[in-house]
C-alpha positions as CSV (number, residue, x, y, z in Angstrom):
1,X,30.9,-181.8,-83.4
2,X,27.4,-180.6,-82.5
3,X,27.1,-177.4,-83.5
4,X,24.5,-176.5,-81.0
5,X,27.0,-177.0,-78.3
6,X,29.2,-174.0,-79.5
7,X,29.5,-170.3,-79.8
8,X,27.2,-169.0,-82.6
9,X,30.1,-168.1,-85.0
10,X,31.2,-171.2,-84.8
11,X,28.1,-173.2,-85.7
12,X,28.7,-172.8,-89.2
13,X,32.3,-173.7,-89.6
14,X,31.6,-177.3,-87.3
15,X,28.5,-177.5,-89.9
16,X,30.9,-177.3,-93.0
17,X,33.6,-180.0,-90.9
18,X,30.9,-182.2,-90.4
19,X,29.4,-182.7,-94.0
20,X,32.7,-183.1,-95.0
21,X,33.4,-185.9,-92.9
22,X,30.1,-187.4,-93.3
23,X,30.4,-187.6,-97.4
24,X,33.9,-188.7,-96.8
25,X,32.9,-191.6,-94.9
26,X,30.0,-192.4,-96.7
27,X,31.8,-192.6,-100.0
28,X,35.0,-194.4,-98.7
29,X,32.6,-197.1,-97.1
30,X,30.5,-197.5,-100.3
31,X,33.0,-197.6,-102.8
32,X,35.9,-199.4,-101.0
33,X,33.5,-201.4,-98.7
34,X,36.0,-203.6,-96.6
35,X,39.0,-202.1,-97.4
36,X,37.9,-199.3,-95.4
37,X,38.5,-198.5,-91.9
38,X,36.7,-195.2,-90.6
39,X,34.0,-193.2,-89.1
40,X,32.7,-191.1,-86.4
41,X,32.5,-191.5,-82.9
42,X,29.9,-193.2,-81.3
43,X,27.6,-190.3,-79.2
44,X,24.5,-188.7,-79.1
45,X,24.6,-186.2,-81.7
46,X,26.3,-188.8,-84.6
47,X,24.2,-191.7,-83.0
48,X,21.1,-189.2,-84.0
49,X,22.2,-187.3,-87.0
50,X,24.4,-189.8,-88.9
51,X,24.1,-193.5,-87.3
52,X,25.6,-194.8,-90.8
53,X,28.8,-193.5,-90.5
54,X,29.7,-194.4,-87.1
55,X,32.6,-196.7,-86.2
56,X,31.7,-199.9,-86.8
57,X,33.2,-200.7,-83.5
58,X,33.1,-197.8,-81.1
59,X,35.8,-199.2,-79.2
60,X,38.2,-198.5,-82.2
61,X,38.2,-195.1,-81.3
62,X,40.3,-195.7,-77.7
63,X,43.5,-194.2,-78.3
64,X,45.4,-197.6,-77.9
65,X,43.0,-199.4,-80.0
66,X,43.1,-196.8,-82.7
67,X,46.7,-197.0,-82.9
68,X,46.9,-201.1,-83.2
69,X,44.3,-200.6,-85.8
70,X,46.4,-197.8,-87.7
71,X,49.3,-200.4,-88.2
72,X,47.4,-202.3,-90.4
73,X,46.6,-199.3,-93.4
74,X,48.8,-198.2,-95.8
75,X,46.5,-195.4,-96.5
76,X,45.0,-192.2,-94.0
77,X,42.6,-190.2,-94.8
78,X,42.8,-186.5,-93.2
79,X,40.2,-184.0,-93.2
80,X,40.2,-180.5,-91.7
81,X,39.8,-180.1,-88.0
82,X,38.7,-176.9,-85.8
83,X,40.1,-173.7,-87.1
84,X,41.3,-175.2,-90.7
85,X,43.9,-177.4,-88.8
86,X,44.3,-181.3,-89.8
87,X,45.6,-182.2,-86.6
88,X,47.4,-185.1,-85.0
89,X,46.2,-187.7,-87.4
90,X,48.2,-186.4,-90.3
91,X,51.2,-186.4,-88.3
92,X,49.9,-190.1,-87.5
93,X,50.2,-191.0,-90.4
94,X,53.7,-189.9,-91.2
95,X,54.9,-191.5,-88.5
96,X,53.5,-194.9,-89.3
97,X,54.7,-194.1,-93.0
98,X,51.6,-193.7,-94.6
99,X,50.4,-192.8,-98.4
100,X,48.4,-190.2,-97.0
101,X,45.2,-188.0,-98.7
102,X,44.3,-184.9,-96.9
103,X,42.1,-181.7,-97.1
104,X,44.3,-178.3,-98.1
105,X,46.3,-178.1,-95.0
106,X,46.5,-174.3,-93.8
107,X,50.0,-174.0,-92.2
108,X,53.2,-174.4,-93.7
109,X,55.8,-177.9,-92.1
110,X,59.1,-177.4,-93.6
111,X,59.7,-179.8,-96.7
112,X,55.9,-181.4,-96.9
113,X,55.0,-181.1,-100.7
114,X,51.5,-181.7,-101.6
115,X,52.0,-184.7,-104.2
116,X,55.1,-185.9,-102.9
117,X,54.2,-186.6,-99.0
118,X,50.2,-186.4,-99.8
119,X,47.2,-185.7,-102.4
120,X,45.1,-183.1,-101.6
121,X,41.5,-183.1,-101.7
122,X,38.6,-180.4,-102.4
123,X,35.8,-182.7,-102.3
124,X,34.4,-185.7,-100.9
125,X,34.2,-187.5,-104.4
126,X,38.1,-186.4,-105.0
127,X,39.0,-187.9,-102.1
128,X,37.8,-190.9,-103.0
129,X,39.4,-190.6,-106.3
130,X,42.5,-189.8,-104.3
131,X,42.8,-192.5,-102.6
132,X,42.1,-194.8,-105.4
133,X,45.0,-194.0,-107.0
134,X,46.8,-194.8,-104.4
135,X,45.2,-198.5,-103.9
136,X,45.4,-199.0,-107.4
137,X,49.0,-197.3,-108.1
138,X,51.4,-199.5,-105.9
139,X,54.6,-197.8,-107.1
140,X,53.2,-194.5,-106.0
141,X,52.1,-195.4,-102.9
142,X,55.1,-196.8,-101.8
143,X,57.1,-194.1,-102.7
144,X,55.1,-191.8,-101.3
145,X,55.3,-194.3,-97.8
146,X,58.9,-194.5,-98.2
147,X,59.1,-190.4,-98.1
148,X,56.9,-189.7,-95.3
149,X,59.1,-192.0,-93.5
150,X,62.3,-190.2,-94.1
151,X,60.2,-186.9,-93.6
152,X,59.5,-188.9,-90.3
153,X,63.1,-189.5,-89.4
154,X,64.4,-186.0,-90.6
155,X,61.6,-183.7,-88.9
156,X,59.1,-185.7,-86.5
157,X,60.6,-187.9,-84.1
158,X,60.6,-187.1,-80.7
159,X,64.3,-186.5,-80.7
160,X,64.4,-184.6,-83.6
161,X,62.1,-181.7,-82.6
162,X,63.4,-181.2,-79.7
163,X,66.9,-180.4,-80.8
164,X,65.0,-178.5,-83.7
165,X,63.5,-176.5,-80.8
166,X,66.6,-176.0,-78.9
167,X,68.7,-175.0,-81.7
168,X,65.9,-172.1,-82.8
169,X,65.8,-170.7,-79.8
170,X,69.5,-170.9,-79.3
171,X,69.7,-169.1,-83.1
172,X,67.1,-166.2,-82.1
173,X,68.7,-164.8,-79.1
């Protein structure tokens, strides 16, 4: 996000977001070179500011496109969004039943376990070290795929939070 574009005690946090990402993709691309998928959207401000971290293809950020191209990785990265959320990808990547590395995530999901459904990251160089044990540990990766996808089944699909929703609100009253 440009920063200039939002309320002044805002600039800071979108600053912070944005180095993250940036480091993130710089050291994903460099040290697992094709293996990588990612970057930022093509616009102004990223074409300016950071023009070697943009999507290689912009088109790869359509929604459609996107999700053909998330098939294909066994591993998603997720890095904080707006307000310390992680947002939709993280819940992307469950559904696809991803090995998944993510920033600290800020809210609590009933039965998500940092080191059983993800690795955590600080740091742009520990992500990268994060997801290298993934690539390089098979067994844990798959195990880790295998229990996002029952997390998947048990707690995310759309049928499944809806009755979750019904039934809480049928308990509270």
């Amino acid at each position: 996000w440009d920063p200039a574009l939002t309320k002044k005690k805002y600039r800071q946090q979108r600053e912070e977001i944005n180095h993250m990402r940036v480091e993130c993709v710089r050291k994903l691309k460099k040290t697992f070179g094709s293996h990588f998928m990612g970057g930022l959207r093509h616009n102004e401000y990223t074409k300016k500011n950071f023009p070697d971290c943009l999507l290689e293809d912009p088109q790869s950020a359509v929604f459609g496109n996107y999700m053909n191209k998330l098939k294909n990785y066994p591993i998603g990265v997720a890095t904080t969004g707006l307000h310390n959320s992680i947002g939709l990808k993280f819940a992307e990547y469950v559904a696809f039943s991803h090995a998944i590395v993510s920033e600290k995530i800020h809210y609590e999901s009933p039965g998500l376990m940092v080191g059983k459904h993800y690795l955590e990251f600080n740091s742009a160089d520990e992500c990268v070290e994060k997801v290298g044990i993934l690539m390089e540990n098979h067994h844990l990766r798959h195990e880790m795929m295998e229990i996002n996808h029952i997390y998947y089944k048990n707690y995310l699909k759309p049928d499944v939070l809806v009755w979750r929703a019904i039934t809480k609100v049928l308990n509270t009253n």
